[in-house]
C-alpha positions in Angstrom: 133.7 93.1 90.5 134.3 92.7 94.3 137.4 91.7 93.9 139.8 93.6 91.3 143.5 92.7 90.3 144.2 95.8 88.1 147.3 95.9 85.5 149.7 93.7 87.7 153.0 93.4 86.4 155.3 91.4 87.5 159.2 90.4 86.5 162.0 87.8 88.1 165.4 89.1 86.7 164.3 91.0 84.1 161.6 88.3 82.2 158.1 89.5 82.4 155.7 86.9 84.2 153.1 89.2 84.5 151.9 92.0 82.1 149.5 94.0 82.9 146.8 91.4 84.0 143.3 92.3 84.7 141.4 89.5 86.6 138.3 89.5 89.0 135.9 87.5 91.2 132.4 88.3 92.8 131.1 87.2 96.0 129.2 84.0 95.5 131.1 82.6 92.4 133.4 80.1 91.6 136.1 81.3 89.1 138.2 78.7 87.5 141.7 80.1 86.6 143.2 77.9 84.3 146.2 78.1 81.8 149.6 76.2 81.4 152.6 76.4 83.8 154.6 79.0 83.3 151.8 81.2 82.5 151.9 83.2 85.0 149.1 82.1 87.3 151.1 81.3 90.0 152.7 84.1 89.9 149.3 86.1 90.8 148.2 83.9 92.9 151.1 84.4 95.1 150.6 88.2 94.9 147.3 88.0 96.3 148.2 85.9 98.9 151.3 88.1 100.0 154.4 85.5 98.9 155.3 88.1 96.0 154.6 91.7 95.5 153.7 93.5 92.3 156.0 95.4 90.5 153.2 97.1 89.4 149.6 97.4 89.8 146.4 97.5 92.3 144.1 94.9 94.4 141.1 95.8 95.5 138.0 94.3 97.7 134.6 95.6 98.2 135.7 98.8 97.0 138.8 99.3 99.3 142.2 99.0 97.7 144.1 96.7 99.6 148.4 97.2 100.3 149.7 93.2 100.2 153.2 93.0 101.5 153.1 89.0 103.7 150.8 86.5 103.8 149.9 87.9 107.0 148.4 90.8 105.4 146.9 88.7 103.2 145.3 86.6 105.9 144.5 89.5 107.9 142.4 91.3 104.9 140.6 88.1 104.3 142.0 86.2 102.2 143.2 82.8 102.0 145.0 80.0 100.0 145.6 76.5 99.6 148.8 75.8 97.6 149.5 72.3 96.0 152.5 72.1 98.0 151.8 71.7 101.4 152.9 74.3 104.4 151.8 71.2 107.3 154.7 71.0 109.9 154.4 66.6 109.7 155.4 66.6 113.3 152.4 67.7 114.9 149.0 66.6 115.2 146.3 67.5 113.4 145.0 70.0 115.3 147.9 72.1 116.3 148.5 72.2 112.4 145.1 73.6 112.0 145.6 76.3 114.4 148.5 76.7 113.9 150.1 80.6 114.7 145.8 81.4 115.6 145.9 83.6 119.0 142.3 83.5 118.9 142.9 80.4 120.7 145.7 81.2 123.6 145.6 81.4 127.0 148.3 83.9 127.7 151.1 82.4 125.9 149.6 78.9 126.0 147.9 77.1 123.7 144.5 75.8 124.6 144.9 72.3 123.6 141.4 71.0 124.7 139.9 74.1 122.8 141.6 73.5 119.7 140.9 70.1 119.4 137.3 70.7 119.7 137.7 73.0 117.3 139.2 70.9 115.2 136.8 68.0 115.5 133.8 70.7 114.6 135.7 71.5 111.4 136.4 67.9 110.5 132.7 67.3 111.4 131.3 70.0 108.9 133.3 68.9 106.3 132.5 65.8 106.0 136.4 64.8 106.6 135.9 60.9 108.6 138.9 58.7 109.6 141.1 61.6 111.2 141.4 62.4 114.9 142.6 65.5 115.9 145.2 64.1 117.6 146.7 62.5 114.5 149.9 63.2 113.6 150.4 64.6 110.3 153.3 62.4 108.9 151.5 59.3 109.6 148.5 60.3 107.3 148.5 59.9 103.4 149.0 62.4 101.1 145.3 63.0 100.3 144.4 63.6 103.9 147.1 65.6 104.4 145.8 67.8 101.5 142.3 67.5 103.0 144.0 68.8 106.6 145.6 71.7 104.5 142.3 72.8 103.3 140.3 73.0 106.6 143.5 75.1 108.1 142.5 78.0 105.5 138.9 77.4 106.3 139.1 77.9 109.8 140.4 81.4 109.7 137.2 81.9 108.0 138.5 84.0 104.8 136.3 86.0 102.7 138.4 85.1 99.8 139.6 81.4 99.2 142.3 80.4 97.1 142.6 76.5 95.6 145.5 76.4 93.8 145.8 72.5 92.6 144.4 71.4 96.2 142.6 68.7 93.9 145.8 67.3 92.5 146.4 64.6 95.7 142.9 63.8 96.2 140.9 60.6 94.8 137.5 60.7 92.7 135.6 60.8 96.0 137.5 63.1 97.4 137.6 66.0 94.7 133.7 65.6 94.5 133.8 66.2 97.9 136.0 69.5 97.9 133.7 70.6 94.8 130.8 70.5 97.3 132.7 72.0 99.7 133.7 75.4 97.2 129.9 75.7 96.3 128.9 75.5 100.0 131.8 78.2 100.4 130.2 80.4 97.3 126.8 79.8 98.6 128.3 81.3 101.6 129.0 84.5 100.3 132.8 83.5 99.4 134.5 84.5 96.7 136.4 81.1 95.5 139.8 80.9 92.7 139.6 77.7 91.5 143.3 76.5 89.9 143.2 73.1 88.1 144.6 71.5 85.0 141.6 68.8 85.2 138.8 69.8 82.8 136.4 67.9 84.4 136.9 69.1 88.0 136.4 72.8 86.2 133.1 72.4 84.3 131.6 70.1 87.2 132.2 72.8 89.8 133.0 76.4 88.5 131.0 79.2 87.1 133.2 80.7 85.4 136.6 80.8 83.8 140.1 83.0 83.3 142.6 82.0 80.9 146.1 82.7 81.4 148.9 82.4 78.6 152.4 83.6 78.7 151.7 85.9 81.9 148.5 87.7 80.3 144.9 87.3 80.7 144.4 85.4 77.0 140.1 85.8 77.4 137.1 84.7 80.2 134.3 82.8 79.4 131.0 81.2 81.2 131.2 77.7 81.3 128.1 76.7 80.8 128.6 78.3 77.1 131.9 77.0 75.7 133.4 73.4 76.2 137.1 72.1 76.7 138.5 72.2 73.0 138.4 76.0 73.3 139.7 76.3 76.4 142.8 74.3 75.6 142.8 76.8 71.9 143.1 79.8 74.4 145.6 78.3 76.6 147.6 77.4 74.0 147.1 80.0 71.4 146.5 77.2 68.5 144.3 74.3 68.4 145.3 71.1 70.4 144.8 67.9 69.2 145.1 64.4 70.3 145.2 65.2 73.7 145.0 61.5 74.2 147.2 59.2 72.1 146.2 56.5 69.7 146.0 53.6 72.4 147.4 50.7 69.9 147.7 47.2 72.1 151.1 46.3 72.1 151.2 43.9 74.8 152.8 40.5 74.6 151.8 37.2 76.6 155.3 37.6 78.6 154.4 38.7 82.1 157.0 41.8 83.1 155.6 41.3 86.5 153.4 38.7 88.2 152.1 39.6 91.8 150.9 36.6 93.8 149.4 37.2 96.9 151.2 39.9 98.1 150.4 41.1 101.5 151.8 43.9 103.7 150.8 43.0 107.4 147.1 45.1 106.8 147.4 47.1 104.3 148.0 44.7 101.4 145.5 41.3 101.8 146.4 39.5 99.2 147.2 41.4 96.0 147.1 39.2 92.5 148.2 41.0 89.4 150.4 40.5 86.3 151.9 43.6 84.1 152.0 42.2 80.4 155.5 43.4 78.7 153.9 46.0 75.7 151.4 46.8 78.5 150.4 50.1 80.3 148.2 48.7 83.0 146.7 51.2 85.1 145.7 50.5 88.7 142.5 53.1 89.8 140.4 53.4 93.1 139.5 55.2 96.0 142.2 56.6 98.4 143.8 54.7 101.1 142.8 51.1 99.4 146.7 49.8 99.3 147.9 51.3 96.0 150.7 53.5 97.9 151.7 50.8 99.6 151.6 48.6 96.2 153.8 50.9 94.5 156.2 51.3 97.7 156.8 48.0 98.1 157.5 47.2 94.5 159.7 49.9 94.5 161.6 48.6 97.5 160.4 51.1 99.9 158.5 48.9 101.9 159.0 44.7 102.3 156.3 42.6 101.7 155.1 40.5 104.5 153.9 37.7 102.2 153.4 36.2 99.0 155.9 36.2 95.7 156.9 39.0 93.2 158.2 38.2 89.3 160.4 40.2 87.6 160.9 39.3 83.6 160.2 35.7 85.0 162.5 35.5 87.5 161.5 35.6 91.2 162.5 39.2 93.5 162.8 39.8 96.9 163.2 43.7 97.6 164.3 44.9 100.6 165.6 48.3 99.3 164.9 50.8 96.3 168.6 49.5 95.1 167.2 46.1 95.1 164.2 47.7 92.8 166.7 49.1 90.8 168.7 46.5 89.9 165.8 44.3 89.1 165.1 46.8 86.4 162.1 48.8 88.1 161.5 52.6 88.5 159.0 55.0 90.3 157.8 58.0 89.9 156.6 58.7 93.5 153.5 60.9 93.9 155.2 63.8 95.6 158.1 65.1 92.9 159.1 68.0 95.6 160.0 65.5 98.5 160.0 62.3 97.3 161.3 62.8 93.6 163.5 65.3 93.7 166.1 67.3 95.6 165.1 70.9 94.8 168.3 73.0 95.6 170.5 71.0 93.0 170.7 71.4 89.3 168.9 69.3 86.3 172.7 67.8 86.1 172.9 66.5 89.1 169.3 65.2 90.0 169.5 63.0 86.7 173.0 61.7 87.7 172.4 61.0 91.1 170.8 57.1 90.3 173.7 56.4 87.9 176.2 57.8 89.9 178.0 54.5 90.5 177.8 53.9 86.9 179.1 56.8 85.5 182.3 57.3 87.4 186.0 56.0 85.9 188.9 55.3 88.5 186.5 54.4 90.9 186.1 57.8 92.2 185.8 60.0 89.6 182.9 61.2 87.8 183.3 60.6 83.7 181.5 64.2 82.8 181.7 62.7 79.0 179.0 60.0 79.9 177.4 62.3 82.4 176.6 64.9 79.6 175.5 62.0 77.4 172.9 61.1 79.6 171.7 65.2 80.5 172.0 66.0 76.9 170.1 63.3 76.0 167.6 63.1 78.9 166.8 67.0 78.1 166.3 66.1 74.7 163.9 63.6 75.0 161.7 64.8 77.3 162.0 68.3 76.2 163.1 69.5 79.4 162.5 73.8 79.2 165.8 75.3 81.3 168.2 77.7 80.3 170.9 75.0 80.7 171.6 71.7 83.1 172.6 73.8 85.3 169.7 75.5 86.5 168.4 74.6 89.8 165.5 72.0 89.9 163.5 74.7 91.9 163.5 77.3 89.6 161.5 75.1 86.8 157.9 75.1 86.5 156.0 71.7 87.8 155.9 70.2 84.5 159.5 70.7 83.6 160.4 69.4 86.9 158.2 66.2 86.6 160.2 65.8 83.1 163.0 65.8 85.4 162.2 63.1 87.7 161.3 61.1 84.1 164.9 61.8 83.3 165.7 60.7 86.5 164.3 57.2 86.0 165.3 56.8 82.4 168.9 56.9 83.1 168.4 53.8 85.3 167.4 51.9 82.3 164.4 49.7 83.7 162.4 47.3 82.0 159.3 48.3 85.0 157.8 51.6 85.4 155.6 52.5 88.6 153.8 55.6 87.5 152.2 57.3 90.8 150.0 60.0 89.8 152.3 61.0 87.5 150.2 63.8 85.8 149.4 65.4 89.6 150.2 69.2 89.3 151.4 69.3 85.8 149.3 71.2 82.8 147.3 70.2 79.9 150.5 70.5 77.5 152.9 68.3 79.8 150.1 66.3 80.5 149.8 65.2 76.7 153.6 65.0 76.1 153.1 62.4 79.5 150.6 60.5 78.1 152.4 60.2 74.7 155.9 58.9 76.5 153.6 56.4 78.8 152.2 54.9 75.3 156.1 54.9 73.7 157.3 53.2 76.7 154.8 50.1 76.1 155.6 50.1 72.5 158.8 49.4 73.0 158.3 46.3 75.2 158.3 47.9 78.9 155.8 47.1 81.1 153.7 50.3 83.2 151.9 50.7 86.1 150.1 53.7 86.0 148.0 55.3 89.1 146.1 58.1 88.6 143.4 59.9 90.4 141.9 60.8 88.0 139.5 58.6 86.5 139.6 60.1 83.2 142.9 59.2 82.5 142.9 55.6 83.5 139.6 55.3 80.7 141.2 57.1 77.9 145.3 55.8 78.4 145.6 52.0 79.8 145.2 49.0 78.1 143.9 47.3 81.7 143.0 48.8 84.6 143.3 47.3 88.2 140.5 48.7 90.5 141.8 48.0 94.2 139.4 48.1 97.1 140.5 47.4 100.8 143.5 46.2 99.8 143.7 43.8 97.2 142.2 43.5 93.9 138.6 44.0 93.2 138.4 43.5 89.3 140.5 43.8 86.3 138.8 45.5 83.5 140.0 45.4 79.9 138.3 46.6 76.4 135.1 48.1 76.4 135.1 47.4 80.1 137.0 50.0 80.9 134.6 52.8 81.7 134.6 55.7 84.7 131.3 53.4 85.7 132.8 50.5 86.1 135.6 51.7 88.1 133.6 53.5 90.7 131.8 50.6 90.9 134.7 48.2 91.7 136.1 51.0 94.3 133.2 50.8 96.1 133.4 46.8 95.9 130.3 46.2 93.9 130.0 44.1 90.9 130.9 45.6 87.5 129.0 46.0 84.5 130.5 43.6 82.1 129.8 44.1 78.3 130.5 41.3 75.3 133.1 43.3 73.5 135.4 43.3 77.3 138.3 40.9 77.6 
């Protein structure tokens, strides 16, 4: 192997996350490393890249063993990674991100801006990455372009080793065919390229091979082009999975939970027309940057429409704030948990009271810890939240558990609405099932659901509907046997769809 992780242990106050791992790449190959969170991939990943040192253990590369303390050695011995969470300072433009901390690129101690934005423009040229300047500032640009941004940053320190840890998670069908490409172009290169994903799809479409991780060992590798999902999900789980999908039983009602009528937001929204059946999980699918953030932000009171009317349970709402969403009786999940969903230094406890606050305090002032530990207790319960108590800090949970969290959040709010953005985004196949069995139980029980996803799969398999938006409103509405990955990259693209006689 050219590159060799040998017996890496690793522990955080005294629990083992790593034990004795073996794992290895070759120059040219695209290894897939796949298991469930808390697994312990992270965990190595981070040791390669310098974020963690080994307790124990040896990395070597073409031969030479190599001494990891920083990311800067890491960087400095060639190798380079792409976490899910982004490292983009959302102040500056594009291109200073890019080169960021690259003295390649100084003139004495100033930095060459005219150089680096060339620079910039050549990367954004070869990878096929359109609608960004390099003078764009980073805050102003969407979450999938700001993952796209984070990827050409690694690229342009040319590393011989590349690291994708989730970088798929954010991005839309397009978009993750694109970053496919561009890991095989990489391989084809002469790369070695880690590929970390929970999507199966994204993993048989674009690796070679595969690693399995489960509880922080090496569980078995395989080639991909001789095994198939089902016993990939057996090894990350130690036992067979099944029903990875839910039974999808139609419990929607004629009642509309919500009714969009031409809902506009100055150019981002032209004219959106949609209703949300109560019973109904209706999931709203796409390319990137067609309106469905802003659809979801302004039902959620983060942004006021500029037009048009919005029905709650029949009655008429005008947001103007997410406490105006609220007490109408609708919740999001936003599509970042780690900035938008959360507040990471504070405890399980007190991210799941914060909504309720208000509600939960007696005197006015004081907070009733009875009905506050009703609501954590139960919360935990439910969603099977895995901590050693509510205490534990938010940040110390894997990305599953803390998406549970955020769940937990919402649920003590009581809504009738839920706005689910990419709510599977950077979570593993076992959370992702539990997910997709809550979104059914929450239509069964009368609530209506709007549920993005990126990821076509999901929309096909889990909705009842799905609302394909291109350039900002609705292109078609596909129900039954219409709903197929097909159809749906047909109607982001704005072409007709293919209907059948057993659709709606």
């Amino acid at each position: 192997m050219d590159l060799e992780l040998k017996n890496i242990s690793k522990s955080f106050s005294g629990v083992k996350a790593l034990k004795n791992v073996n794992f290895g790449a070759n120059y040219g190959e695209v290894r897939a490393l796949l298991g469930e969170n808390g697994a312990g991939k992270s965990t190595l990943i981070k040791i390669l890249a310098g974020s963690y040192t080994a307790d124990e253990g040896e990395i070597w590369l073409d031969g030479k063993q190599l001494h990891i303390k920083s990311p800067k050695d890491a960087f400095e011995q060639g190798i380079g990674t792409v976490y899910q969470e982004l490292s983009l300072a959302q102040n500056l433009d594009v291109a200073h991100n890019v080169f960021l901390n690259d003295s390649r690129l100084k003139t004495g101690q100033m930095i060459n801006r005219r150089e680096i934005e060339r620079k910039t423009q050549e990367l954004l040229d070869e990878y096929e990455i359109d609608g960004v300047s390099p003078t764009d500032i980073v805050r102003e640009l969407s979450l999938p372009y700001q993952q796209m941004i984070e990827i050409i940053k690694c690229l342009a320190k040319d590393p011989k080793v590349v690291i994708l840890d989730e970088a798929t998670s954010a991005l839309a069908e397009d978009r993750v065919k694109w970053l496919l490409r561009i890991a095989r172009k990489m391989a084809n290169d002469g790369r070695i390229v880690i590929f970390i994903s929970h999507r199966m799809a994204e993993i048989f479409e674009g690796c070679d091979n595969v690693t399995v991780f489960r509880n922080g060992e090496n569980a078995g590798e395989r080639v991909l082009s001789e095994t198939n999902p089902d016993d990939l999900v057996s090894m990350m789980l130690g036992r067979k999975q099944q029903g990875y999908y839910p039974e999808r039983i139609d419990h929607s009602t004629d009642e509309d939970m919500l009714k969009i009528e031409d809902l506009r937001l100055k150019e981002k929204l032209v004219g959106v027309n949609l209703s949300v059946k109560k019973g109904q999980v209706m999931g709203v699918g796409g390319l990137a940057g067609q309106g469905q953030s802003e659809l979801f932000r302004v039902l959620s009171g983060a942004l006021v429409a500029t037009g048009g009317k919005m029905f709650v349970d029949g009655k008429e709402s005008h947001l103007k704030n997410p406490a105006d969403s609220i007490k109408n009786g609708i919740a999001l999940i936003p599509e970042d948990r780690s900035t938008q969903g959360l507040i990471l230094p504070l405890s399980i406890r007190e991210n799941i009271a914060l909504p309720v606050i208000n509600d939960i305090k007696k005197f006015g002032v004081l907070v009733d810890r009875k009905k506050e530990k009703k609501i954590i207790d139960d919360s935990m319960d439910i969603l099977k939240i895995k901590a050693s108590d509510a205490e534990a800090r938010v940040s110390s949970l894997s990305g599953g558990n803390q998406q549970k969290v955020v769940f937990a959040k919402i649920f003590a709010t009581n809504p009738k609405l839920f706005l689910l953005y990419d709510c599977t985004r950077g979570v593993d196949v076992g959370t992702k099932a539990e997910i997709f069995t809550l979104v059914r139980d929450l239509a069964s029980k009368g609530n209506g659901v709007l549920f993005y996803s990126s990821d076509v799969e999901e929309l096909v398999n889990l909705c009842d509907s799905v609302a394909v938006m291109y350039d900002g409103k609705v292109s078609a509405v596909l129900d039954g046997a219409d709903i197929t990955k097909e159809n749906i990259i047909l109607a982001s693209v704005g072409e007709p769809v293919i209907r059948s006689e057993k659709g709606a």
